[in-house]
N, C-alpha and C positions, 0 to 999 in steps of 0.2 A: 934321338929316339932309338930303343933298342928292339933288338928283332928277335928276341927270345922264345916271343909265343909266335914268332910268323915260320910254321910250318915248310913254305916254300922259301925261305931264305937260303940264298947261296946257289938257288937252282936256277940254272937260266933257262930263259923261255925254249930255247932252240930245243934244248935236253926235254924241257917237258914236252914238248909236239912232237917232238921223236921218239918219245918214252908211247904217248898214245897212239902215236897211227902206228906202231910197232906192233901193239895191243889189240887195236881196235882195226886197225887197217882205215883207207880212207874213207869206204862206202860206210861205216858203221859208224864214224867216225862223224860225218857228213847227217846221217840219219839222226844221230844225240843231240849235235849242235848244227843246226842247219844255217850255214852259211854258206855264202857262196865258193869261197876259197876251200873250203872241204869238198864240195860235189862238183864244182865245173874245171876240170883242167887242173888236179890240186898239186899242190908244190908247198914244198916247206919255207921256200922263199917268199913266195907270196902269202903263203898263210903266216911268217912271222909280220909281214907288209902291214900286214891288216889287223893282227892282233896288236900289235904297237900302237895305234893311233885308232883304236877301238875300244873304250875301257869294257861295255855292256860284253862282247866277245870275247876278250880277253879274262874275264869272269866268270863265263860258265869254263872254257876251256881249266882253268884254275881249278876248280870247281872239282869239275870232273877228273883232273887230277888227283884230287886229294881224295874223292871215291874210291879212286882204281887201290890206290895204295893204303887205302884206310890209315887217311889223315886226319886229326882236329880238324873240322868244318869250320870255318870262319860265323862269326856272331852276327846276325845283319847289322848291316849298317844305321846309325842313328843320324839317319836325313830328317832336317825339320819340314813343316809343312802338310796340308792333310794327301794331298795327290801321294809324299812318296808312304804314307801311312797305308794309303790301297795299296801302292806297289808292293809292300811288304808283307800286307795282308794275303794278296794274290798271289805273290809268285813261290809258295812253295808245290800248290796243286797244280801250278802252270805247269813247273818244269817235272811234274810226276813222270811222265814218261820220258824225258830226257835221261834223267838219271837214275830211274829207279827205286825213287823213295816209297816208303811207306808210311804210316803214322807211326810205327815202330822203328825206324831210323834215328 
């Protein structure tokens, strides 16, 4: 499979978490994506821990990467099934205040 249109190819995670909390710092960082490993005790070690074996975390973080740097947005995903049809329906106004979008984004 090729990675031509995958934006973050070649970038390793560690660089991208170090690239945001550089950015963002942890508290703001922590406020976007509110997990635990961002606001309680944070560490890059720990928050790689948790985005490895996390796909839902490890996708906004992604995510919000590709914001900071105005990158190609990934396409949603084509999950069968009517449950992820609401998830897909819902989560761009979920994550409005996360990221910052608007209907003009």
């Amino acid at each position: 499979m090729t990675q031509a249109n995958n934006p973050l190819h070649g970038i390793k995670l560690e660089d991208l978490l170090n690239d945001l909390v550089d950015h963002y710092g942890w508290e703001e960082l922590g406020q976007r994506i509110d997990i635990r490993c961002f606001n309680h005790d944070p560490s890059v070690k720990s928050s790689l821990k948790f985005l490895r074996k996390t796909q839902w975390a490890r996708d906004k973080v992604e995510y919000l990467y590709l914001k900071l740097h105005k990158l190609p947005l990934p396409a949603p995903r084509a999950d069968s099934g009517s449950t992820s049809q609401t998830k897909k329906a819902s989560l761009p106004q979920a994550n409005n205040d996360i990221w910052g979008t608007t209907k003009s984004d």
